[in-house]
N, C-alpha and C positions, 0 to 999 in steps of 0.2 A: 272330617271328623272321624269318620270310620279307620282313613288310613294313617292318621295318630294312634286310635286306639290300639291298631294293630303294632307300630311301631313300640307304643309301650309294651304290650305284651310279647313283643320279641328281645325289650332289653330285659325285663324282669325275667325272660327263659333265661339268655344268656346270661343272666348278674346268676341264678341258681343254679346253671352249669359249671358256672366257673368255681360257686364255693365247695361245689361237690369236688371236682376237679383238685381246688385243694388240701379240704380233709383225707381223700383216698392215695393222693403224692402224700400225705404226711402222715398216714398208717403205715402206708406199703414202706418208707423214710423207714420207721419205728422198727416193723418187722426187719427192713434189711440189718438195721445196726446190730441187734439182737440177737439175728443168726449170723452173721460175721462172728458179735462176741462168742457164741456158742462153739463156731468152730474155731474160732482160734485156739480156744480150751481144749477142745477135742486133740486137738492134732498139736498141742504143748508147744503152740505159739507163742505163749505166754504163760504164766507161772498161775493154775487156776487157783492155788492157794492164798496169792495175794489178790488177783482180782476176782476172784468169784467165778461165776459161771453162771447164765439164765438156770440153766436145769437143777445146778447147787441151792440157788436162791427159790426154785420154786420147792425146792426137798427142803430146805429150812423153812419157807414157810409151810408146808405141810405139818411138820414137827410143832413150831412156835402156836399154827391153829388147835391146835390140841392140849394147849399148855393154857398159857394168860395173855397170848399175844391180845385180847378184843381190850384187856385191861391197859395195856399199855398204850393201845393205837387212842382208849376213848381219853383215857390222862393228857394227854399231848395234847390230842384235839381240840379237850374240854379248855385247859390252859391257853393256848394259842385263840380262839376265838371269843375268850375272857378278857385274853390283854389286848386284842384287835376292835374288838366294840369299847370298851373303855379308853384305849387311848384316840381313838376317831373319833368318837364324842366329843373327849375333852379336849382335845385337840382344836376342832373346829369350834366350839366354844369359848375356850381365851384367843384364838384369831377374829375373830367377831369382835370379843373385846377387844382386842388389842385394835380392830378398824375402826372403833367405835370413839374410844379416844385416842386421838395422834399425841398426845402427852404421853400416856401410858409407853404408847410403842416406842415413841424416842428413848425411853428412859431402859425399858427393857431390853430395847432390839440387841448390843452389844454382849448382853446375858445372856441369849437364847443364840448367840452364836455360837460364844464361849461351849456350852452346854451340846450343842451339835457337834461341836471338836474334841468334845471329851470321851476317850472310851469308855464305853459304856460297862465292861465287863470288869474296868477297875474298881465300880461301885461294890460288885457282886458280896465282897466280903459286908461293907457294912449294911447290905439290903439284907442278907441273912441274920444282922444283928438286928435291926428294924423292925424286923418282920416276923422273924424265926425262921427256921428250914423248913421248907414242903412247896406246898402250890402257889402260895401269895407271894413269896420269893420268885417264883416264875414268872408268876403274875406281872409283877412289878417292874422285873427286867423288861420284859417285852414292851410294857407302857413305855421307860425312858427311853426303850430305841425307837419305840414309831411315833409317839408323843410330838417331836422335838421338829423334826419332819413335816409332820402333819400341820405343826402350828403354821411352818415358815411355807408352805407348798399352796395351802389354804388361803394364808393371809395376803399369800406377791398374787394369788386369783381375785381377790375380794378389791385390793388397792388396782388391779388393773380394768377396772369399768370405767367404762368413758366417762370423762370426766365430763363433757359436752350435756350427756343426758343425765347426770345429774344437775349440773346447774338448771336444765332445763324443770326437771320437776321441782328444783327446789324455788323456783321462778317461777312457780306455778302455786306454792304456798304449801308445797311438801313437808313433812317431819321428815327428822333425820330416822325414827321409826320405819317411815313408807319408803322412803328409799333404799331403805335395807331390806325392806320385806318384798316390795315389789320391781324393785329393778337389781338390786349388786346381788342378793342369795340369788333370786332364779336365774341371772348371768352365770352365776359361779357355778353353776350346775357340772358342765365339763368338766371345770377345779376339781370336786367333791370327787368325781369318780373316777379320776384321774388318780386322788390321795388314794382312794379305797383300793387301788392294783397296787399302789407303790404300797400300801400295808400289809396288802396279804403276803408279800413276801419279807417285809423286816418284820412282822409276826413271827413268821416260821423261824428267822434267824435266831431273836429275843428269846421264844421258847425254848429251841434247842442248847442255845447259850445259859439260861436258866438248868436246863437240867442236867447241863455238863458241871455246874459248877454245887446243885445239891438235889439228888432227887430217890426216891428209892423207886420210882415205875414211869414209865412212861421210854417212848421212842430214844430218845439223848441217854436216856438210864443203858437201854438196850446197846445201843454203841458204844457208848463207855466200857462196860463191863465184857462185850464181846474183843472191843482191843485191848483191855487187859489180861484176856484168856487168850488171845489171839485166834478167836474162834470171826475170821473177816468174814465168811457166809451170813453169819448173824449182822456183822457190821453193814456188811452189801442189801443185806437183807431190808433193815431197818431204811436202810436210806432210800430205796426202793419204794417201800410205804410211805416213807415223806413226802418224795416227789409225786406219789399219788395222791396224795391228799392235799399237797398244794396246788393242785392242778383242777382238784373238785373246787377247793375254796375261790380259786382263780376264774372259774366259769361260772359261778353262781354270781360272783361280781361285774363277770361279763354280761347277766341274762339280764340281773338290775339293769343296767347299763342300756341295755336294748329294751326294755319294756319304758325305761324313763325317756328314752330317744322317740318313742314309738306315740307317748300324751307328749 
């Protein structure tokens, strides 16, 4: 008994070794890329004009801190995690319905193809007519690109429960109710947070796609208007910000994720 105990407590060292092991290979990663870009700027390895430079981009956000950058980074933010909760909601809501009747899904399924093959960005004009111009136009984009996704990722999770264990409960004088609440939702658990990583990233796209096409603030506002002044600092800048904030949104779904693994 004693020398299990031990052997556990020497893999849980090792399993905590090894994750250290790889966040500090993927800092030290970070840092190296960084200072390569840095000096290849220095030493006009490259044209610092078009791609920027670390030290350009931390001088531009110095400048932008001082201005309205917190206005722009919270617009984006607030936008992207408006149309990220709203389209996962409803997303996994009509997937529900749609497992809930097999009529339904037959009838729809070839719509909700169509509708996954449609660019999304060709809406753009009549979702400003719809909607008006500003934040619910953002909004909305982002809904049609993670919406469409969410249904079909959600629902091929929900139709794959053993078939086996439901005939069994339902051989047991199950509702179609309990079998959904007690065996396919808590099966489809993986599904669910599997959709929530694939959304945080067609969020961020939706968003930025929204404010490229109408916005007066926000991150996509800031890019836009830096490549039409051709000021790329600003452009490199912005995108810099993004990647970091996809990255907090990205972790925060990973902590879900481990706290759900954890009950």
């Amino acid at each position: 008994m004693k020398k299990q105990k031990n052997q556990h407590e020497q893999f849980l060292q090792k399993n905590k070794q090894r994750k250290i092991k790889i966040v500090t290979i993927q800092i030290l990663l970070l840092v190296f890329l960084v200072g390569i870009w840095e000096l290849a700027a220095c030493f006009e390895w490259i044209d610092s004009f078009i791609t920027s430079s670390p030290s350009r981009i931390a001088k531009m956000l110095g400048e932008l801190s001082s201005q309205n950058l917190w206005i722009h980074i919270w617009t984006t933010l607030y936008e992207c995690i408006i149309g990220f909760v709203i389209s996962t909601l409803l997303g996994i809501a009509i997937a529900i319905l749609l497992w809930w009747s097999d009529l339904l899904r037959r009838v729809l399924e070839p719509y909700i193809v169509v509708l996954n093959s449609l660019p999304k960005i060709a809406l753009g004009p009549i979702i400003i007519i719809w909607v008006g111009a500003g934040a619910k136009a953002i909004v909305m984009m982002t809904v049609l690109i993670c919406i469409i996704v969410t249904i079909i990722s959600t629902l091929n999770g929900l139709i794959a429960t053993d078939e086996g264990k439901i005939l069994l409960m339902r051989s047991m004088g199950a509702t179609k109710w309990q079998v959904l609440t007690k065996l396919v939702l808590p099966g489809s658990v993986p599904t669910f947070l599997s959709v929530l990583k694939i959304n945080v990233g067609l969020a961020w796209v939706g968003t930025i796609m929204g404010e490229y096409l109408v916005s007066g603030a926000g991150l996509g506002y800031l890019i836009i208007y830096g490549g039409q002044v051709f000021k790329l600092d600003l452009v490199m800048t912005s995108t810099v910000i993004l990647c970091f904030l996809a990255a907090i949104m990205y972790f925060a779904v990973a902590l879900v994720e481990k706290l759900l693994k954890r009950r």
